[in-house]
C-alpha positions, -999 to +999 in steps of 0.1 A: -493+587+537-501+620+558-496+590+585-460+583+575-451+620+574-461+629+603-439+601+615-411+601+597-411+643+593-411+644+556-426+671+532-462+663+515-476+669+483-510+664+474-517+667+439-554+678+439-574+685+411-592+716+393-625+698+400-627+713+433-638+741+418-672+723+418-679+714+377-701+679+387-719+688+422-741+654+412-736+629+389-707+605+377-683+622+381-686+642+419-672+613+438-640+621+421-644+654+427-657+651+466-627+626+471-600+651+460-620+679+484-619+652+510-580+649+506-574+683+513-594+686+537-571+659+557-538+671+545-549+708+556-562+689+596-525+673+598-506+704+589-528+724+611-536+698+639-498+677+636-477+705+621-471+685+590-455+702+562-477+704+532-477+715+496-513+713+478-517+713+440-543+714+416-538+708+391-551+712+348-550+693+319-516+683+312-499+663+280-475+651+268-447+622+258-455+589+273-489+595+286-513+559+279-522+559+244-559+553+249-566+570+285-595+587+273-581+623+276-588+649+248-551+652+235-543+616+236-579+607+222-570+634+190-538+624+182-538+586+186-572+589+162-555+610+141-522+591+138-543+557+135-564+575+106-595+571+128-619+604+127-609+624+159-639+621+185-658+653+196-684+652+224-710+680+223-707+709+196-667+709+202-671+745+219-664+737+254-632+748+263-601+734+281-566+746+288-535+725+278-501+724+301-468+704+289-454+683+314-424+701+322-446+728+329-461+711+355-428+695+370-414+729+369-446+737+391-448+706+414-407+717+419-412+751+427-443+748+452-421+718+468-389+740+473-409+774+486-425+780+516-462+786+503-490+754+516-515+765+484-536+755+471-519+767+438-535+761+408-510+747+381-516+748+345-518+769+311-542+797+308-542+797+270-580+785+262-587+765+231-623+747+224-623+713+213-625+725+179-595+742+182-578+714+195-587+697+167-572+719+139-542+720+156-540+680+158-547+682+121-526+707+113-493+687+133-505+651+125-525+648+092-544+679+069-568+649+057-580+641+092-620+639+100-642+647+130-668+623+145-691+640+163-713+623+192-733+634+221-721+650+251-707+629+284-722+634+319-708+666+336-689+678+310-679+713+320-683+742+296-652+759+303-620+745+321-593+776+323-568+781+355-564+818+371-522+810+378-521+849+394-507+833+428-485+808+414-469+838+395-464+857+422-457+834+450-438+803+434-427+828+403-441+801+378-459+802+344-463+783+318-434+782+288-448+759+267-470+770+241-497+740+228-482+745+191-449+737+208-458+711+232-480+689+209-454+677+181-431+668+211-461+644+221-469+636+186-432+623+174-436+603+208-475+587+201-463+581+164-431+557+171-454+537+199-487+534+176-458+520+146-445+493+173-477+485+184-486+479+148-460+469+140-461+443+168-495+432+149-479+421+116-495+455+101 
């Protein structure tokens, strides 16, 4: 792709990741993390080396509408459990934390960073923190006051705390988060709940 740009003279985005930040130095998970550093890396050699014009952006959790119903992320994991009547899965003690963006937070972001004149890396997401705990009140609290919690042991490399520092998107692409989670999550929910009817529906339930 950084092949075709250079070719063709078009703008590049790399959407990175905040695991560059180093969570899983061994272990499952640090070839995903080493494969986003190795991506940079390249994009930063043809913008330097070909005078390719990048845009790098790593990005945090993000939810919302339409994401895959069982992707194994911690929003879509609550509130498919919850909406299903399924106990909602906790890994750990539930007091590791993570940060939450909506999606048109982030496409507001990826927008921004495309249209100024700024390489990065930015980081883009919502600094509001919540532990998986949290989380799972709030899911509750939207979705169903009856809902359990399952809790089972830790994954590999789980970080203890995931939460963006967004000081030079705010001052060079003039972006922050609007979204608040409380505001973002029934907007996710409404969508979840009419695809978890069809698909039930679709079952003869």
């Amino acid at each position: 792709m950084l092949g075709l740009a250079k070719r063709v003279g078009a703008k590049f985005l790399l959407t990175s990741t905040n695991f560059c930040y180093g969570y899983a130095l061994v272990g499952e998970r640090s070839c995903y993390d080493e494969g986003k550093r190795t991506a940079e890396t390249l994009t930063m050699d043809y913008h330097r080396g070909a005078g390719v014009e990048v845009r790098i952006a790593r990005i945090f959790n993000t939810y919302g509408p339409r994401m895959c119903l069982d992707d194994g992320r911690v929003v879509s994991n609550f509130v498919a459990q919850a909406i299903r009547r399924q106990p909602m899965t906790v890994y750990g003690d539930g007091k590791q934390t993570r940060s939450f963006q909506y999606v048109s937070d982030l496409v507001d972001g990826l927008v921004a960073l495309m249209e100024g004149e700024h390489v990065g890396p930015f980081n883009l997401g919502n600094p509001g923190e919540f532990t998986m705990l949290e989380l799972a009140e709030i899911v509750k609290e939207t979705i169903d006051s009856s809902a359990t919690i399952e809790f089972r042991p830790n994954t590999a490399d789980d970080p203890h705390m995931r939460k963006p520092d967004i000081t030079k998107a705010k001052e060079l692409l003039n972006w922050e988060p609007k979204v608040p989670l409380r505001e973002g999550l029934p907007r996710m929910v409404s969508d979840f709940r009419n695809r978890i009817l069809n698909e039930d529906e679709g079952k003869g339930n």
